[in-house]
C-alpha positions as CSV (number, residue, x, y, z in Angstrom):
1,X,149.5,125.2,38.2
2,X,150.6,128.4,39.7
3,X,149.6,127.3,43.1
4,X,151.6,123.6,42.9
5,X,154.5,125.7,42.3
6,X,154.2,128.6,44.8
7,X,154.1,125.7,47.1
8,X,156.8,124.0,46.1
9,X,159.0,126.5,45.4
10,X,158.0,128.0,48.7
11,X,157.4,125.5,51.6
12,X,154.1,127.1,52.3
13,X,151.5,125.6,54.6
14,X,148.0,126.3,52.9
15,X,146.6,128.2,55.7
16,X,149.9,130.8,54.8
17,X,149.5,130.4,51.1
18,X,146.0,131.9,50.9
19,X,146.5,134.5,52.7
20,X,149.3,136.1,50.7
21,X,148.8,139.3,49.8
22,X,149.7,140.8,46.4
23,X,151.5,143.8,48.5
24,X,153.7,140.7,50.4
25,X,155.8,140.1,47.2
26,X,158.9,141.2,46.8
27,X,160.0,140.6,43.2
28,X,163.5,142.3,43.8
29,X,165.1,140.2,46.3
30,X,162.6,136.8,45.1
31,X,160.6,136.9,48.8
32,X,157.6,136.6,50.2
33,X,156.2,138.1,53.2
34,X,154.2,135.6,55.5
35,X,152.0,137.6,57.6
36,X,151.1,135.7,61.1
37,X,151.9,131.9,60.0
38,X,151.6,129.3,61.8
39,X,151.7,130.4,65.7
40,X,151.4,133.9,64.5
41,X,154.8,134.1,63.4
42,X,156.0,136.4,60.4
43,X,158.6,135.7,58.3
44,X,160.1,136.1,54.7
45,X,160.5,132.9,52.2
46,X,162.0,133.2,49.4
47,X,161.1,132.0,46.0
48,X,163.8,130.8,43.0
49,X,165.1,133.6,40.3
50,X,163.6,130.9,37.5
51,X,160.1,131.3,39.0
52,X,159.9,135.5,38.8
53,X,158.9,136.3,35.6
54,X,155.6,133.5,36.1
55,X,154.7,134.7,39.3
56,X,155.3,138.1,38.1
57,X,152.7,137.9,35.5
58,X,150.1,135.9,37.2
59,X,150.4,138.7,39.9
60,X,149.9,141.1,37.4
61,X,146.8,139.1,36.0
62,X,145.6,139.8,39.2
63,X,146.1,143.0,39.7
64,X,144.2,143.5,36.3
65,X,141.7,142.0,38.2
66,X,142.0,144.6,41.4
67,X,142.6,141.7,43.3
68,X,144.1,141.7,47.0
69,X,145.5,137.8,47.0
70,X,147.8,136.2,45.3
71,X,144.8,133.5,44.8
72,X,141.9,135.0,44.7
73,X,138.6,133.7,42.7
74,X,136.4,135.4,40.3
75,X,134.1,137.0,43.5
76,X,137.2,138.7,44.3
77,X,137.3,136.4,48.0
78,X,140.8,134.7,48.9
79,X,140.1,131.1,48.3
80,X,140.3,128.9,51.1
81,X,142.1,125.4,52.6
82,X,139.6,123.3,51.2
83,X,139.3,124.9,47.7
84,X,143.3,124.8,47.1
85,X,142.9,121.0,47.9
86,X,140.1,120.5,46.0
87,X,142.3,122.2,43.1
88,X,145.2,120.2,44.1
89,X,142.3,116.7,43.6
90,X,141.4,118.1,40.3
91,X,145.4,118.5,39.1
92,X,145.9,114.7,40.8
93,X,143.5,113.7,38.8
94,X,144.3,114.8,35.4
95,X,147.7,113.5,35.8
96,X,146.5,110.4,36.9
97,X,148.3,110.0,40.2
98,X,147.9,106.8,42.7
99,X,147.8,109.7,45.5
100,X,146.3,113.5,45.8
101,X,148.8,116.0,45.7
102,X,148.3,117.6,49.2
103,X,150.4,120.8,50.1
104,X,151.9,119.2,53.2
105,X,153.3,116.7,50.9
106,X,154.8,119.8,48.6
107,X,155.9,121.6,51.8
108,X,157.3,118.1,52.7
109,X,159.3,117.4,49.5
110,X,161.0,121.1,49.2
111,X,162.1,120.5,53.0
112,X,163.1,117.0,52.5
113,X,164.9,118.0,49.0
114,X,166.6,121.1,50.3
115,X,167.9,118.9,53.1
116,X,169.6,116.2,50.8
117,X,171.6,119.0,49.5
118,X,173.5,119.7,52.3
119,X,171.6,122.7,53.4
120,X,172.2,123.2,57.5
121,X,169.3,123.1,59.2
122,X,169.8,126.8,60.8
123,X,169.5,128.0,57.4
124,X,166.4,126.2,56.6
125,X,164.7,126.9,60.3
126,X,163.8,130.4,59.4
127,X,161.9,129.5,55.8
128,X,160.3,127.0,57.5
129,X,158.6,128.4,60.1
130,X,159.4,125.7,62.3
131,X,159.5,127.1,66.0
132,X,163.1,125.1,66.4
133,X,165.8,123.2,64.4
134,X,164.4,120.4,66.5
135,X,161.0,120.0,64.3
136,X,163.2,119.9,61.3
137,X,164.5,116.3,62.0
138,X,161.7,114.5,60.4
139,X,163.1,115.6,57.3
140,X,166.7,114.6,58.4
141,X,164.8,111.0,58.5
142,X,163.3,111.5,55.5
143,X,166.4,112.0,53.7
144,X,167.9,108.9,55.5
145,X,165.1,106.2,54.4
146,X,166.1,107.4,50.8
147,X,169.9,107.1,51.4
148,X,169.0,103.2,53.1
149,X,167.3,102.5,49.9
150,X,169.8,103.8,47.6
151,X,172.3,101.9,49.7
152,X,170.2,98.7,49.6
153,X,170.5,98.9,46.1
154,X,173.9,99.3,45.5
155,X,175.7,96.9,48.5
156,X,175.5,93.9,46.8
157,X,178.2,95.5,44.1
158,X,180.4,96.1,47.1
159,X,183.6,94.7,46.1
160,X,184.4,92.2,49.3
């Protein structure tokens, strides 16, 4: 479970999650280091005050464990894209969803969420690791089917 929620709470694209280091939290300021991300960018995103204390103790469970990842398995080797998905299967499964949690789709909803609450997109931009605002739009869209739909839903009250 602690991966679904690094990823949601973070915006991570797999290949970044399984590389985090240990070392690349910073549990004062709630951020996390991504080393060489997508286009070999760095960058900082942060994580929520509510999620601290758990990520806090699973990163001392691995520690414990003289571990070097953040997700690491048992033969001390970070896992890789296709284990986290296979993971992410296996927790689909047991809550018997119609679809397989992917992380894109986590990465998509946190995006897609933050935008519906007003957020600007130049403050999003840099947690994203999107090159430009630009490549943030499909989220702007995102948001907009769901406002259509709520307004489908509501015009036929419309008092004229």
């Amino acid at each position: 479970m602690m991966i679904v929620k690094t990823l949601m709470y973070t915006g991570v694209r797999v290949s970044e999650l399984i590389r985090i280091k240990l070392s690349d939290i910073d549990f004062i300021y709630c951020q996390i280091r991504i080393n060489k991300g997508k286009g070999s960018k760095d960058r900082i995103v942060p994580f929520p005050q509510s999620f601290k204390e758990l990520l806090a103790m699973h990163a001392d469970t691995m520690k414990k464990k003289q571990a070097a990842y953040l997700f690491e398995s048992s033969w001390k080797k970070k896992y890789t894209d296709r284990g986290i998905r296979k993971i992410l299967a296996k927790y689909s499964e047991e809550a018997n969803l119609s679809q397989n949690l992917s992380p894109h789709k986590l990465r998509h909803f946190l995006l897609t969420w933050l935008k519906k609450q007003g957020i600007d997109d130049a403050l999003i931009q840099p947690y994203s690791g999107h090159e430009s605002r630009k490549s943030l739009e499909v989220y702007s869209k995102l948001a907009i089917t769901d406002a259509q739909n709520e307004y489908n839903e509501v015009i036929n009250k419309f008092p004229i």
